[in-house]
C-alpha positions in Angstrom: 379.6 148.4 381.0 379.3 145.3 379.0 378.6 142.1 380.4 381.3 139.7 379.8 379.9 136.5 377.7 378.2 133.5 379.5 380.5 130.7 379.9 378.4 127.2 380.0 378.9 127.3 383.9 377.3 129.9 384.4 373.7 129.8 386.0 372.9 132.4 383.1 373.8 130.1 380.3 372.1 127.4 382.0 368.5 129.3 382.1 368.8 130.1 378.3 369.5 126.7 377.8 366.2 125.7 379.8 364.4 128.0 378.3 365.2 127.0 374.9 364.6 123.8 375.0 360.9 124.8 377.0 360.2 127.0 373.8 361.5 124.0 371.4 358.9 121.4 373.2 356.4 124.2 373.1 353.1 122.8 371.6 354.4 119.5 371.3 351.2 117.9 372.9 349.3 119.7 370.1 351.3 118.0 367.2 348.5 115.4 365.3 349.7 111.7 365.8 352.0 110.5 363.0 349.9 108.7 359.5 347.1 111.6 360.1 347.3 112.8 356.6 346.1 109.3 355.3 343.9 108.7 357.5 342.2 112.3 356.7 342.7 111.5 352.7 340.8 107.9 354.0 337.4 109.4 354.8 337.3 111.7 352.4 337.0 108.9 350.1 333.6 108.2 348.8 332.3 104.9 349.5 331.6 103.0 346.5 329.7 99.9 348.0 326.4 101.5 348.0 326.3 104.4 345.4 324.2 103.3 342.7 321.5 102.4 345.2 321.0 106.0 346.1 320.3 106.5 342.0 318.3 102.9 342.0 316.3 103.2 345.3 313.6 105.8 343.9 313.6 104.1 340.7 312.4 101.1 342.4 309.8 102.3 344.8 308.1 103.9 341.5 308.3 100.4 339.1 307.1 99.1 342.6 304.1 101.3 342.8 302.8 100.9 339.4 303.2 97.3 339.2 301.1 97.4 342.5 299.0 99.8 340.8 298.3 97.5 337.8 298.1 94.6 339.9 295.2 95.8 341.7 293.2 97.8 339.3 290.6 96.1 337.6 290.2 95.6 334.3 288.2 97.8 332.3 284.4 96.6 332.4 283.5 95.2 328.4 280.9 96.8 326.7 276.8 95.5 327.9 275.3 93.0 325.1 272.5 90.6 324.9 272.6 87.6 323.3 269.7 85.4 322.4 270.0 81.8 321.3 267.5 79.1 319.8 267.6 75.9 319.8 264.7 74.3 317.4 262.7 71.2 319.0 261.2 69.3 315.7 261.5 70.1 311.9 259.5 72.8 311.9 260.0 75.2 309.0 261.1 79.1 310.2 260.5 82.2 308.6 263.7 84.3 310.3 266.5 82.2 311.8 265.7 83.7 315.6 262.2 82.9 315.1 261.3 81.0 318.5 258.3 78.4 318.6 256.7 76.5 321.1 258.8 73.9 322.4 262.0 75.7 321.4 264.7 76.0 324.2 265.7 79.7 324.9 269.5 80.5 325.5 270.2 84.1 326.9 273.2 85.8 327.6 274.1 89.4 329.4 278.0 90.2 328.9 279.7 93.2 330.2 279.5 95.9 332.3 280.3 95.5 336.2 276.8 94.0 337.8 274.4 92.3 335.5 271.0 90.7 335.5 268.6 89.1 333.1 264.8 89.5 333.7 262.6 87.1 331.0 258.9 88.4 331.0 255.6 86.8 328.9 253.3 89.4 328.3 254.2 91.8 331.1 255.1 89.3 334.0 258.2 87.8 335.3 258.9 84.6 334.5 262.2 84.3 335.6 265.2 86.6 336.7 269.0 85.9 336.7 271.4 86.2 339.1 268.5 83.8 341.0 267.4 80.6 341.0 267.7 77.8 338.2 267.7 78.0 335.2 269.9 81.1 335.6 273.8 80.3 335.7 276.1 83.1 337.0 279.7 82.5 335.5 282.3 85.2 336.2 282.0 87.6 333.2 278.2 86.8 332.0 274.3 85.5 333.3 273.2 83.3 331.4 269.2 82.0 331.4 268.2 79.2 329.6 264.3 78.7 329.0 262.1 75.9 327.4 259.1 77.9 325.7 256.0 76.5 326.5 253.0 79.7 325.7 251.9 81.4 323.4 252.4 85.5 323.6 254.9 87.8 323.7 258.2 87.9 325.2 260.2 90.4 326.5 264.5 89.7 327.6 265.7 92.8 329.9 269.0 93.0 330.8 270.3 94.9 333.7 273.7 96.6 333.6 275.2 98.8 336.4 277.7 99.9 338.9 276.1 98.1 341.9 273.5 95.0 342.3 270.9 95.3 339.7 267.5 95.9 341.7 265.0 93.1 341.9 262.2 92.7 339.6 259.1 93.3 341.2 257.3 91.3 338.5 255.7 93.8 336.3 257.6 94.6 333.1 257.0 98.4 333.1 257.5 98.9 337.0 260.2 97.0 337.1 262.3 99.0 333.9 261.1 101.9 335.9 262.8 101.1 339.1 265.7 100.0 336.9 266.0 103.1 335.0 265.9 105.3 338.5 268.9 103.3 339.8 271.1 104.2 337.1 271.0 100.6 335.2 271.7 100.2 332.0 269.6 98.6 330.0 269.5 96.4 327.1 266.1 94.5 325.8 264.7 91.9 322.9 261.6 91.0 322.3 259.8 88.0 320.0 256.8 86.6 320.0 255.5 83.3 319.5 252.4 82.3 317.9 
């Protein structure tokens, strides 16, 4: 037997239509809210504000690090040399142009290197270092002694060169290169006599 069709008042018809519209709302609270697309499409954008920093920042902390670098470094020590300088008391006729007689006024100068010293010695015995008291002037890239000859004899101008302080001269010539020459100092000498 066939069923004879569902008429709108019947219950029958009125459960299909219930359950119709229950599968037509079905997943509705699922459904994104409306403008999700661009909002999506939004933040998948890439932001352009700070891009190039990410390509600049490394950049910058390595110019940063060697101007730091050369900043701080210090500048190459110059080469050790010993300068000696006379200036002439009368009219007194010289042989050489560095010839030194009595009376003349001794000028020497140790340049270079990191720690310097000038030791001035008359036959064998200190007469004066430099860094130390007058007449010894320290100025920021030399020592300079400055010495009024008054003996006869012969002279002897050390100078000291090194990585730390120079030692201090004992007072005899030969000891004293000695102790020099065990501390790792450079040395540099001149010698004239006067007579």
């Amino acid at each position: 037997m066939t069923e004879p069709p569902a008429t709108p008042e019947s219950g029958q018809a009125r459960a299909i239509a219930r359950i119709e519209r229950a599968l037509a709302e079905l997943g509705a609270e699922l459904a994104p809210p409306a403008g999700w697309e661009a909002r999506v499409l939004a933040a998948r954008r890439p932001r352009r504000t700070f891009a190039w920093l990410r390509w600049a920042a490394p950049a910058l902390a390595v110019a940063a690090a060697i101007a730091l670098w050369l900043l701080l470094r210090a500048p190459p020590p110059t080469a050790p040399t010993l300068a000696l300088e006379v200036a002439r008391s009368g009219s007194q006729m010289r042989a050489a142009p560095e010839e030194v007689q009595l009376g003349d006024t001794v000028r020497l100068t140790a340049r270079g290197g990191r720690r310097r010293a000038l030791w001035l010695f008359h036959e064998g015995e200190l007469l004066a270092s430099c860094p130390g008291a007058p007449p010894c002037r320290v100025v920021e890239d030399h020592v300079e002694l400055t010495w009024l000859t008054k003996n006869l004899g012969s002279y002897a101008v050390i100078a000291v060169y090194g990585e730390a302080d120079p030692p201090k001269p004992s007072g005899a010539l030969d000891a004293d290169l000695a102790a020099a020459r065990r501390a790792g100092a450079e040395l540099r000498e001149r010698h004239f006599e006067i007579r």
